[in-house]
C-alpha positions as MATLAB code, in Angstrom:
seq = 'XXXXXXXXXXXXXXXXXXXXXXXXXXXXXXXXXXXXXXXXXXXXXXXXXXXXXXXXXXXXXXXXXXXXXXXXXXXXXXXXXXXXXXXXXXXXXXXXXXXXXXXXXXXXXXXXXXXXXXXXXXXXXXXXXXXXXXXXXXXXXXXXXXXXXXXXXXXXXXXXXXXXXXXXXXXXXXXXXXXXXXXXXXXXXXXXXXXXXXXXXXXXXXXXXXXXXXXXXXXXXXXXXXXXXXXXXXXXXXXX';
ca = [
       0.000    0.000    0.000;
       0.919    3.314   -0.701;
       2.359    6.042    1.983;
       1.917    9.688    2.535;
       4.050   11.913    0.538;
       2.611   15.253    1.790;
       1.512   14.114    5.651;
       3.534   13.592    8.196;
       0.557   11.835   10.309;
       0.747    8.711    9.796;
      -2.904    7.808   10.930;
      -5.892   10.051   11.647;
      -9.641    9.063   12.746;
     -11.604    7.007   10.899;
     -14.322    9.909   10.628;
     -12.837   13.015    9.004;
     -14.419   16.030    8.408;
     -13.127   18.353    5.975;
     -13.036   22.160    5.072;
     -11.498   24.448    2.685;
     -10.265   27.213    5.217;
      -7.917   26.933    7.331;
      -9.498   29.518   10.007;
     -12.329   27.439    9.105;
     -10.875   24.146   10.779;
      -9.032   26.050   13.682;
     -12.622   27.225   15.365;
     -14.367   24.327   14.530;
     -11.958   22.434   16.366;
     -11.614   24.505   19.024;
     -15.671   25.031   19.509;
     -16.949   21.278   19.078;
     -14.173   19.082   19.924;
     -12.440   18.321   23.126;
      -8.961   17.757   23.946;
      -8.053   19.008   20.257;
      -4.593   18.439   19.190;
      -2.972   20.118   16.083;
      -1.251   16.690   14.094;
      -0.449   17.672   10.838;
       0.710   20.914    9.154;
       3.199   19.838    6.570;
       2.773   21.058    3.431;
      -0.115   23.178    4.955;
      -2.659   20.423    5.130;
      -3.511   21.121    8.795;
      -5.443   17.648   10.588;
      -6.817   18.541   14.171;
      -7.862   15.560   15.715;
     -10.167   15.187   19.236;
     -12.873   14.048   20.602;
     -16.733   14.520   19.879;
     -18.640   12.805   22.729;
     -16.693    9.869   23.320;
     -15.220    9.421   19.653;
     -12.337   10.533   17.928;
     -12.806   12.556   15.017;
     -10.522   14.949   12.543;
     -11.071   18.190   10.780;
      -8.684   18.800    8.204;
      -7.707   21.316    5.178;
      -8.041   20.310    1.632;
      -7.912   24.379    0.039;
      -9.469   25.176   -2.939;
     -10.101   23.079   -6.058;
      -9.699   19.549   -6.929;
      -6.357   18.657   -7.788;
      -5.227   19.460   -3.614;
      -8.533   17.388   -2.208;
      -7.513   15.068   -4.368;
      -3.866   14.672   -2.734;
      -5.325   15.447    0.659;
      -8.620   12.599    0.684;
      -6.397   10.100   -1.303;
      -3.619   10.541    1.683;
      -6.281   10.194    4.364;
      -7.670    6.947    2.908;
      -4.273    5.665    3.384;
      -3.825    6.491    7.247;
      -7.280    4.975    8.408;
     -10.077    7.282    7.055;
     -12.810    5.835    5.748;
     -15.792    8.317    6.253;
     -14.914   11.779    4.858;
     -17.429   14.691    4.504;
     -17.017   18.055    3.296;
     -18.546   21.136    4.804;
     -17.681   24.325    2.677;
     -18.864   26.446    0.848;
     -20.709   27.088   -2.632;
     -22.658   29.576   -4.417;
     -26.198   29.240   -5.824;
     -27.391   29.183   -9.014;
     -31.189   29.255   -9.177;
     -32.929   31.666   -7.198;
     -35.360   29.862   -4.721;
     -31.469   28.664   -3.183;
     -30.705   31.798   -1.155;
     -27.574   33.233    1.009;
     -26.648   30.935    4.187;
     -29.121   27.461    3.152;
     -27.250   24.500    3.081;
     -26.951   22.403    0.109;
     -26.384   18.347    0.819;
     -25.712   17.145   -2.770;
     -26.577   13.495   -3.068;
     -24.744   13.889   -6.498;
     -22.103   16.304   -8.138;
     -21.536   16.884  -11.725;
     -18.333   18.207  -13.174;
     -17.922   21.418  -15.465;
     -15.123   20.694  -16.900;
     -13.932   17.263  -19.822;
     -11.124   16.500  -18.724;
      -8.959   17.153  -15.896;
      -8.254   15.683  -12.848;
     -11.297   13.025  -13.164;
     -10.588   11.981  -16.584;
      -6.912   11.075  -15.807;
      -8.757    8.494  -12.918;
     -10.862    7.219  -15.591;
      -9.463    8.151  -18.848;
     -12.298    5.429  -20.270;
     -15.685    7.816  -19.718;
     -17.378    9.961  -17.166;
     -17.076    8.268  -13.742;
     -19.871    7.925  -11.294;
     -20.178   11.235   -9.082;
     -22.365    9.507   -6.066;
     -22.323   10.496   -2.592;
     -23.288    7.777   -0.018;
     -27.094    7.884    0.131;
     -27.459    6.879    3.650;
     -25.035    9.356    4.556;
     -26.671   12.068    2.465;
     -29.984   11.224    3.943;
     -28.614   11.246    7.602;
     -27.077   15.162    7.110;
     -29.833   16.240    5.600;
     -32.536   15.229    8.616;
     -29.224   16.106   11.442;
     -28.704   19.623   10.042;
     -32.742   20.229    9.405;
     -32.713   19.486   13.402;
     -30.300   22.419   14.235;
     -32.932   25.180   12.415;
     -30.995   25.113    9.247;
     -32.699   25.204    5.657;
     -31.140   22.055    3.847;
     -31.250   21.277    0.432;
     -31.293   17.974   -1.034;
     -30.237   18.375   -4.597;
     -27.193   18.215   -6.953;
     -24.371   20.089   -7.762;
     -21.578   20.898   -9.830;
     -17.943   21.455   -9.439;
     -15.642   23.929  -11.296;
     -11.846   24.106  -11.691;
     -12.761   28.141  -12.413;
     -13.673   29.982  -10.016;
     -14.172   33.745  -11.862;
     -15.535   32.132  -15.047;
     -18.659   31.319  -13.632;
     -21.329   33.714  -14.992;
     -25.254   34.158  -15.418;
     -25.313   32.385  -17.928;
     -23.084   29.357  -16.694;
     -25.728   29.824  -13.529;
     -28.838   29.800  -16.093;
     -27.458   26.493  -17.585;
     -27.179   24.249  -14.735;
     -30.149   25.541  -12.970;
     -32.144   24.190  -16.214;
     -30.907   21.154  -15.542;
     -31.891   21.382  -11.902;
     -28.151   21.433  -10.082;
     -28.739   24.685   -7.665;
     -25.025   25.353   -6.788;
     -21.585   25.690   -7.725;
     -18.398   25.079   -5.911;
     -15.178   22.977   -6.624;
     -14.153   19.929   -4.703;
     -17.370   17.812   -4.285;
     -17.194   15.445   -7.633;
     -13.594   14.957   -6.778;
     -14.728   13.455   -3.286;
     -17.284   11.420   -4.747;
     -14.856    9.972   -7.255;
     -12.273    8.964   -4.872;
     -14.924    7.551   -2.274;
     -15.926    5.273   -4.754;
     -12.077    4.537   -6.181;
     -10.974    3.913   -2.810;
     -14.061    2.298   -0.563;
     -14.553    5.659    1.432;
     -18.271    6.576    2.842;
     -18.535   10.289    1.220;
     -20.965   13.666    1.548;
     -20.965   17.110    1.047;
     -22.883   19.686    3.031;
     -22.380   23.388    1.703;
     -23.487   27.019    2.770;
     -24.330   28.940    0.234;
     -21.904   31.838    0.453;
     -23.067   34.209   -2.841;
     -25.763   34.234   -5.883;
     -24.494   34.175   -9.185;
     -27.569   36.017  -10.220;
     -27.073   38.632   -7.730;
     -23.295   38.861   -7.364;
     -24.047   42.595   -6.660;
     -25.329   40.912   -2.575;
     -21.527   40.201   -2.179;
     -19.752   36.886   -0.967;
     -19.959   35.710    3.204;
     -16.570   34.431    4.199;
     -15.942   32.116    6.788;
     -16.345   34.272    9.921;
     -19.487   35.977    8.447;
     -21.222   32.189    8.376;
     -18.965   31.260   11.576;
     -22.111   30.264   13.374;
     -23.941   28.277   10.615;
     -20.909   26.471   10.171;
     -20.384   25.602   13.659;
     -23.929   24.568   13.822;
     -23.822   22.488   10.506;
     -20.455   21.237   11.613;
     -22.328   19.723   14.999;
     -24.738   18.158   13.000;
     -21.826   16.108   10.634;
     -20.085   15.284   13.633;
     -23.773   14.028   15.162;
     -23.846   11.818   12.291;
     -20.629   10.643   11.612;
     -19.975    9.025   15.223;
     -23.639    7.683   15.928;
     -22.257    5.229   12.935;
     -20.870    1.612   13.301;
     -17.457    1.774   12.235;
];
């Protein structure tokens, strides 16, 4: 089996949940877990790892785009995670999906032929599937905490200022309400690699009203750490 190149951890939780900002991953750790403990920062991918109840859990960095959650979720796989959801960010493309709902794809389409997923599967489009009894658990956990959740998919870019109104008005004929960039690559490599995989993601900006401004991390701080409480919920009520 294959080691780390970019992690000096050599193992982390088997329930990881992951985030695109570092800031991000510092307060969630420090508001939801106890006896947090920083374990990897080489190369920038920071783990924290602690305890949620009685469980151990990890919250790491994977940035922006594909190509570095690719790295980051294939390197985890290989030091004992095997249930690895997302909680970011993404913006909306339709306009019944407004500022600060949250978005739990059960699917995620890619904008781009070619790339990243086609060098996994150079022979056609690869399945882009989140776990559906994972998907189904986050959506009823973060309903519970007064959230609005979304069940529906979405789709990732590898460019983030060419998305337009009219990239927006295609996709949201097709029914996929949001944009962001890391989800299909998760969904790939869950399925490559045996991993249990979701997404949750708060919208952050419209793309048909970019003129209402984009909510960064400590604007959304508290439906984050609410959302966050709810992955965690679901994550270690699970049989490993």
């Amino acid at each position: 089996m294959r080691k780390p190149v970019h992690l000096e951890a050599t193992r982390v939780p088997s329930n990881m949940l992951i985030v695109g900002d570092p800031d991000r991953a510092a307060y969630l750790a420090e508001e939801l877990l106890s006896n947090p403990k920083l374990i990897n920062k080489k190369r920038g991918y920071y783990i924290y790892e602690g305890f949620f109840g009685d469980r151990p859990v990890g919250i790491g960095v994977h940035y922006v785009g594909g190509p570095t959650t690719a790295v980051f979720v294939e390197e985890l796989a290989m030091i004992g995670a095997r249930r690895i959801v997302r909680l970011g960010t993404a913006g909306s493309l339709c306009e019944n999906v407004k500022l600060g709902d949250i978005v739990v794809p059960p699917s995620s389409g890619h904008a781009t032929i070619g790339g990243l997923l086609k060098q996994y599967a150079p022979q056609g489009i690869p399945p882009l599937s989140h776990t559906p009894s994972l998907v189904l658990r986050l959506y009823e956990a973060i309903k519970s905490k007064g959230l609005n959740p979304v069940v529906s998919p979405v789709v990732s870019s590898d460019a983030f200022y060419a998305e337009d109104e009219g990239f927006a008005s295609y996709w949201c004929s097709r029914n996929v309400v949001a944009v962001e960039m890391e989800c299909s690559t998760l969904a790939y490599i869950g399925l490559a690699r045996n991993l249990e995989t979701a997404c949750a993601l708060i919208i952050s900006d419209e793309l048909l009203h970019l003129e209402k401004g984009h909510l960064d991390s400590l604007a959304l701080k508290e439906e984050f750490v609410k959302a966050a409480s709810a992955v965690l919920e679901v994550m270690t009520g699970l049989e490993e």
